[in-house]
C-alpha positions in Angstrom: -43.3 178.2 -10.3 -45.9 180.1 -12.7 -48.5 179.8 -9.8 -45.6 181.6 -7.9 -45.1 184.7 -10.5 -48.4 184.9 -10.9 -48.9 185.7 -7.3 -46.6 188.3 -7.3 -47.6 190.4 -9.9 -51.5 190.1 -8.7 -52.6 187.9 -11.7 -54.0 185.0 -10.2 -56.5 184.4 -7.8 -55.0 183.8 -3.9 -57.9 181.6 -2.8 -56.5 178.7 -6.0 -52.9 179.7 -5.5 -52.8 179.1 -1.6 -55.2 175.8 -2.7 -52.7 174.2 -5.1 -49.9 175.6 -2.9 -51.4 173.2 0.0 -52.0 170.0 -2.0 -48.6 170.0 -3.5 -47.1 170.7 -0.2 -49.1 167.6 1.1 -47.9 165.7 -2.1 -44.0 166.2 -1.1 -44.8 165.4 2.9 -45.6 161.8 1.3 -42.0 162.2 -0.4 -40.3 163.2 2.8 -41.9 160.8 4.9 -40.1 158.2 3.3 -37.2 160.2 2.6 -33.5 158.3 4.3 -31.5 160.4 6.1 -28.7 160.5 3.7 -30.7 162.3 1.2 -31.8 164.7 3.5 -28.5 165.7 5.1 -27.3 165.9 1.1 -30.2 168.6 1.0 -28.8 170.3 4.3 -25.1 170.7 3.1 -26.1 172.0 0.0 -28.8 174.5 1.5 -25.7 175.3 4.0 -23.2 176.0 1.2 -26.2 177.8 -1.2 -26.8 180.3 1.8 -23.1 180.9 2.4 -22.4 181.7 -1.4 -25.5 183.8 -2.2 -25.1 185.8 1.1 -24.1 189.0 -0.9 -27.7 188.3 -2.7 -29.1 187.9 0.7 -27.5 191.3 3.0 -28.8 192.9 -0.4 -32.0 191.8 -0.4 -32.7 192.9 3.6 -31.1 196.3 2.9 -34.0 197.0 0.7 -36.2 195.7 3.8 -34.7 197.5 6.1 -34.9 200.6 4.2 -38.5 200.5 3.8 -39.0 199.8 7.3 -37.1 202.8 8.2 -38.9 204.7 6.0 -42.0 203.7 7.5 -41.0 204.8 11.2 -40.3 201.0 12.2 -38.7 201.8 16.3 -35.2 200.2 16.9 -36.5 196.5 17.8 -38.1 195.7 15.0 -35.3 196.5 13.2 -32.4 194.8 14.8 -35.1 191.7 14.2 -34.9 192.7 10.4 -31.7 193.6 9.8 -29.1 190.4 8.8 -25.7 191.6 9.1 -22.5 188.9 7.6 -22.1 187.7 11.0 -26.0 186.5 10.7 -26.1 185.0 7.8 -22.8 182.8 8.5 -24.6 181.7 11.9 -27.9 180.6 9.2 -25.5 178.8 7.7 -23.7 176.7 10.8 -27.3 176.5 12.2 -28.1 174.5 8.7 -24.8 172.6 9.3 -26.0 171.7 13.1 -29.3 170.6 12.0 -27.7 168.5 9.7 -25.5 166.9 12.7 -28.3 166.4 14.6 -29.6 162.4 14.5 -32.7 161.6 12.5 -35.8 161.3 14.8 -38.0 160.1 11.9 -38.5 155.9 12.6 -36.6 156.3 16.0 -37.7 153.5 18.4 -38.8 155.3 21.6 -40.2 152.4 23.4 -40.8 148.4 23.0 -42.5 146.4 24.9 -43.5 142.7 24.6 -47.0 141.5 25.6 -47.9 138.4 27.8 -49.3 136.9 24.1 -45.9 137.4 22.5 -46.9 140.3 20.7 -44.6 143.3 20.5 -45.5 146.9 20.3 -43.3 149.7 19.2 -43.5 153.7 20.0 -42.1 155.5 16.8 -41.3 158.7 15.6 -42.8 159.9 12.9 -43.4 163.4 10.6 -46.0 165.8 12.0 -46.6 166.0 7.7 -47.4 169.5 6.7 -46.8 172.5 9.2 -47.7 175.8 8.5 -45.1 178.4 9.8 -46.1 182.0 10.2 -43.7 185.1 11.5 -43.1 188.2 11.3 -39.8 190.5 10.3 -37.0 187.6 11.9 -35.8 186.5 8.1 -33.5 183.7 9.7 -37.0 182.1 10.5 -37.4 181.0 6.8 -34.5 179.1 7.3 -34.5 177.7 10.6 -38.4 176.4 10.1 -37.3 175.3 6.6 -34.3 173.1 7.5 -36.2 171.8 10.6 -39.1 170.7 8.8 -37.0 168.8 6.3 -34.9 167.0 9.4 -37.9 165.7 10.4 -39.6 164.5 7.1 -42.3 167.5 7.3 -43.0 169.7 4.3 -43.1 173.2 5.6 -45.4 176.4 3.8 -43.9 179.5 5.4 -46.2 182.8 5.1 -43.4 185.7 6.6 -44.0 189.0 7.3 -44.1 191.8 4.4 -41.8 194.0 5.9 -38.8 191.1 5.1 -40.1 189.9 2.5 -37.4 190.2 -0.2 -35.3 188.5 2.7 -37.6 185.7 2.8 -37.3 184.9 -0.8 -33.7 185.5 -1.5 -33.1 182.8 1.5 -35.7 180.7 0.4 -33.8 180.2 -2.8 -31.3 179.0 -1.3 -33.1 176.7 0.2 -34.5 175.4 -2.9 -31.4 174.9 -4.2 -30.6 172.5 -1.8 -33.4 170.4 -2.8 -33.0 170.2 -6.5 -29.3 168.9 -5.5 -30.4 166.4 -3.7 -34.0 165.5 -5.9 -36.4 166.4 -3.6 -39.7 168.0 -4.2 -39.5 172.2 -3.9 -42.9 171.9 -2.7 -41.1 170.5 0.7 -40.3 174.0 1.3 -42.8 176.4 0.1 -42.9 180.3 0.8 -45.9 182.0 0.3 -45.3 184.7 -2.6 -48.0 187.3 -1.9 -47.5 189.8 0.7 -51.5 189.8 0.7 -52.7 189.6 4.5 -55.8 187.2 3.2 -52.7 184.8 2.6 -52.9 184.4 6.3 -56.5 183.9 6.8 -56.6 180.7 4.3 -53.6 179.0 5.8 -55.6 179.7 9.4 -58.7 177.3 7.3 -56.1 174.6 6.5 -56.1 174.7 3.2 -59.1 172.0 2.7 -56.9 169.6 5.0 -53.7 170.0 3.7 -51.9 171.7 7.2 -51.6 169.6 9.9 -50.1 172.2 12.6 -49.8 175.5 12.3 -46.8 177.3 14.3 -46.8 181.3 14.7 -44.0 183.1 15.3 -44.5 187.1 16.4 -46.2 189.5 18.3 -49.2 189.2 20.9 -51.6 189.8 18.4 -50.9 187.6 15.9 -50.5 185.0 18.2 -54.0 186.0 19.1 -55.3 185.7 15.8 -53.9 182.5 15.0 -55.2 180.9 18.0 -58.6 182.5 17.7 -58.9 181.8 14.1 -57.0 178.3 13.5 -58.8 175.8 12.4 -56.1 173.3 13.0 -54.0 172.5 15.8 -51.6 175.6 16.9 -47.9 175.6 18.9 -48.5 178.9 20.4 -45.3 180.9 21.3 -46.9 183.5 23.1 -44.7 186.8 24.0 -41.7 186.4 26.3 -42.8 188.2 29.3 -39.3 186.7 31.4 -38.1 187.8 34.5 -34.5 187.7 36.2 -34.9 186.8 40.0 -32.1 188.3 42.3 -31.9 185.9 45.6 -30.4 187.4 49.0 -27.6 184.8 48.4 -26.7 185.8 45.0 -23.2 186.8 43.8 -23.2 190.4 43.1 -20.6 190.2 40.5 -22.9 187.2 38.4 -26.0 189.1 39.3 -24.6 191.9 37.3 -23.4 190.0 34.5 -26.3 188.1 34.1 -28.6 190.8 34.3 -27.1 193.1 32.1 -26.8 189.8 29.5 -30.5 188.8 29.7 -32.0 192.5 29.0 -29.0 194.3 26.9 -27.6 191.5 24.9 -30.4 191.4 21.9 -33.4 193.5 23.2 -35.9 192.5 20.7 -35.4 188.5 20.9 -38.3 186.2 22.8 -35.6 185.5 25.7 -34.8 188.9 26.9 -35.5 189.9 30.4 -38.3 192.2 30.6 -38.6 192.2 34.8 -35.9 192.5 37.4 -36.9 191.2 40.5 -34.6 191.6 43.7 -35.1 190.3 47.0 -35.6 192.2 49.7 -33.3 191.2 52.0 -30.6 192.1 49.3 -31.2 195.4 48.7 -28.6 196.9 50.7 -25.8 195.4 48.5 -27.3 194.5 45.1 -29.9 197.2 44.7 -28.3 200.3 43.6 -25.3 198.6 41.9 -27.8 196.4 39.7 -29.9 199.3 38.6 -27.1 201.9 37.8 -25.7 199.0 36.1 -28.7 199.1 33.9 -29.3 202.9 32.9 -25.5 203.6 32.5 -25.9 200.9 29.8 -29.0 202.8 28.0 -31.5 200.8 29.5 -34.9 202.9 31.0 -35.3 201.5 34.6 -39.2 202.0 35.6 -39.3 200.6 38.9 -41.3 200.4 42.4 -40.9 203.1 45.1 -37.7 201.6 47.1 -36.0 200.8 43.3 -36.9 204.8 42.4 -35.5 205.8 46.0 -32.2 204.0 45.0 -31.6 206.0 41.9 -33.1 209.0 40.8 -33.0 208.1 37.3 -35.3 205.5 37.8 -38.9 206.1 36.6 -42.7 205.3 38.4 -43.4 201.5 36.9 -47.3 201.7 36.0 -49.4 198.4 36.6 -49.0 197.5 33.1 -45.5 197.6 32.9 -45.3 194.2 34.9 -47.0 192.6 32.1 -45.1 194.4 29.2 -42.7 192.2 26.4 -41.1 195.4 25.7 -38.8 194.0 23.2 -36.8 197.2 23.4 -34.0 198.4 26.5 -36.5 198.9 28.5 -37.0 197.0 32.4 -39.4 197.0 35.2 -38.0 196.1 38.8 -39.3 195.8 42.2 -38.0 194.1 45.4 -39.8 191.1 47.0 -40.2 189.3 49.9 -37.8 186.4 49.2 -38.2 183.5 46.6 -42.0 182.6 47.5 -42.7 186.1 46.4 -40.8 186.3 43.2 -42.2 183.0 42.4 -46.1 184.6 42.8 -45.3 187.7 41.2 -44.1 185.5 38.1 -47.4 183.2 38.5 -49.2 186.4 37.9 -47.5 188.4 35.2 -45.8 186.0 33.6 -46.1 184.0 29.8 -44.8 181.0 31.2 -41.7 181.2 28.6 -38.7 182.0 30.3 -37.4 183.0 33.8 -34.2 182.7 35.7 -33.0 182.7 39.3 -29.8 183.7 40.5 -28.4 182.5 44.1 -25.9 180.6 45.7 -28.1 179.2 47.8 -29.3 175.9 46.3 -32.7 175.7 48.5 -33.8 178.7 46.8 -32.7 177.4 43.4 -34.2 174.3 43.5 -37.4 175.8 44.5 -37.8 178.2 41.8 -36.7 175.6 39.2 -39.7 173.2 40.9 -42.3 176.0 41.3 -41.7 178.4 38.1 -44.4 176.7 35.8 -42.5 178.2 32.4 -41.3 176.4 29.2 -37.7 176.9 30.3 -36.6 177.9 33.9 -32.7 178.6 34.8 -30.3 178.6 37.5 -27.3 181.1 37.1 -27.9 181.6 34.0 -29.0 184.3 31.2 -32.8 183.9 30.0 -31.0 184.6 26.4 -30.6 180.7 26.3 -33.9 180.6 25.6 -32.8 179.3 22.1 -32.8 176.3 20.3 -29.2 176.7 18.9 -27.9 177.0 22.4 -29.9 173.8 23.1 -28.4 172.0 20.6 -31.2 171.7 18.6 -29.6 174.0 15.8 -32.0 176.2 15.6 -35.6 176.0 16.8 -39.1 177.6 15.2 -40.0 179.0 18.0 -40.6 178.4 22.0 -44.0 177.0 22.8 -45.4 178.5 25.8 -48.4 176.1 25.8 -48.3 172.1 27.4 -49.4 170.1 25.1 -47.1 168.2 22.4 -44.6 170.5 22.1 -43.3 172.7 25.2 -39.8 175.0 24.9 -37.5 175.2 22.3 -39.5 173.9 18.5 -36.6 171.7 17.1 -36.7 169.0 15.0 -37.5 166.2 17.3 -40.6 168.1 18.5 -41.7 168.4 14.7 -42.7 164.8 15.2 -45.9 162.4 16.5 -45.8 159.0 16.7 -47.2 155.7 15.6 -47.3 152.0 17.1 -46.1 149.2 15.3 -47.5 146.1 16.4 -45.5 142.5 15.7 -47.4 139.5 15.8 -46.7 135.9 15.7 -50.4 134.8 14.3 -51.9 136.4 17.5 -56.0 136.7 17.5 -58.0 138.2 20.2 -60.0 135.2 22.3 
């Protein structure tokens, strides 16, 4: 805790704080390694119930973000990322409570297997040990990663962005709270108390061996930075760059309300819709309804020539825009040629995190769902899923765009590796 103060008010040095903040993180992954599921779960209701009473503390705290970040000219997305209203903080709290549902992966069985010697070998789940979570301006993040991390016997340091940074602490005490109750180390969950930037750096060096993974949670270029810099393994959730594909044999009326869902619901979250795509062959009837739909609801439409032809308020798309995670109500569109060219337009301006298909026609469907190389790929059905809540995983750190370890939604069970255990009867090797 005096390390912590310190590091506020600028009185100790950040290369020894973020040093001792990495070995004592390391010391409670041994603790919650070994940790038993009920002493966890106690942790979990009591984070749950700390985060519902102190949620007055909390809605103060952001207001004080938020009003900075106006101040500093911050554009509408970011802040709807900032802001918590009550109806956000109770869903941090039933997240906590999900998480806490959710079965324990750590020492899970995943596969056994006996050997023509007798022997048997068993696959088992065990904690990654210490991940290191950076994000920006999304305060829930301090608690989904926290609680996560915990579920899966991982202690957790978690570096969030300046701009919520009295967010991050008043949640994060919370947090604490709930492992005092149930006598676990505070060093499980540890938030980094500088809003120095070289904070980030040092965490990207691994803190002389004490981060195991590192997970980043933001923007393009700090996703860059973490991958180009990281000297330890990296989930990369690279920007959501997720298109809505309109089949020839789709249902007008769910085209509509899917559409409108995916890029109007939440504008700045990872699994908004950032590309319409419309087949050709549907134009006639889906064209002119879909767009209209869009601008009447505030959203800027920059489309192709035939999608400016069918409304006037539609404006040129430039060649960037097909690459754009606008996180704002913003939309490119354009027709294609039929499924085979939606899929190819998405193989070239996509970030292989979410996309969605819409059509009646299950040939189609099944195609796209077999062809659309993307963490998470739907059917009649908004790319807003793109969620670990709304997978059941409670809540989720992030969604990995890459193909190794983890893929989609972060949750708990994807917080884990693995270990063999090997039973012998006396065996030796002739």
């Amino acid at each position: 805790m005096t390390a912590s103060l310190k590091a506020i008010d600028g009185s100790a040095e950040l290369a020894t704080l973020m040093t001792d903040l990495g070995r004592s993180a390391r010391a409670a992954a041994w603790v919650l390694a070994l940790a038993p599921p009920e002493q966890k779960n106690r942790a979990l209701e009591a984070m749950e119930k700390a985060v519902r009473a102190g949620a007055d503390k909390i809605l103060a705290a952001n207001a004080e973000d938020v009003a900075d970040a106006k101040a500093s000219g911050a554009n509408a997305a970011f802040l709807d990322r900032l802001t918590l209203t009550p109806a956000r903080v109770e869903a941090m709290a039933e997240g906590i409570a999900v998480v806490r549902g959710i079965a324990d992966p750590i020492g899970a069985v995943t596969e056994s297997w006996q050997r023509p010697n007798g022997m048997t070998i068993e696959r088992v789940r065990v904690p990654l040990g210490v991940v290191a979570v950076i994000y920006e301006s999304r305060p829930n993040v301090t608690a989904d990663a926290g609680v996560l991390c915990l579920k899966s016997g991982n202690a957790v340091i978690l570096r969030g962005g300046s701009e919520s940074f009295r967010s991050g602490r008043a949640i994060h005490d919370c947090l604490v709270q709930g492992l005092r109750e149930a006598g676990l180390p505070e060093a499980a969950i540890t938030l980094v108390p500088t809003r120095d930037r070289a904070a980030v750096g040092l965490l990207l060096g691994g803190l002389n061996g004490a981060i195991d993974v590192i997970v980043p949670r933001g923007g393009k270029s700090l996703v860059a930075r973490v991958e180009s810099e990281a000297r330890v393994p990296v989930f990369a959730h690279l920007e959501g760059v997720n298109h809505v594909y309109v089949d020839r044999s789709a249902s007008l009326d769910m085209a509509k309300s899917i559409v409108l869902n995916a890029k109007m619901r939440r504008t700045g979250v990872c699994g908004a819709a950032e590309t319409l795509l419309i087949d050709r062959a549907a134009a006639a009837t889906h064209l002119a309804p879909l767009i209209g739909m869009l601008i009447d609801a505030g959203c800027e439409v920059r489309g192709d020539d035939a999608v400016q032809r069918a409304d006037a308020r539609v404006k040129p798309a430039a060649d960037q825009d097909w690459d754009t995670e606008y996180l704002d109500a913003v939309i490119a569109a354009r027709l294609v040629d039929g499924v085979d060219a939606a899929i190819a337009h998405i193989h070239q301006h996509g970030s292989h995190h979410t996309d969605a298909i819409v059509a009646e026609d299950a040939h189609a469907a099944t195609k796209f769902l077999a062809e659309v190389d993307s963490a998470i790929v739907l059917h009649n059905a908004s790319t807003q899923f793109a969620d670990g809540g709304e997978f059941g995983f409670g809540a989720e750190i992030g969604i990995a765009t890459g193909k190794f370890h983890a893929r989609g939604p972060v949750g708990a069970e994807q917080l884990t590796t693995f270990k063999y255990r090997v039973h012998g009867t006396g065996q030796t090797r002739p």
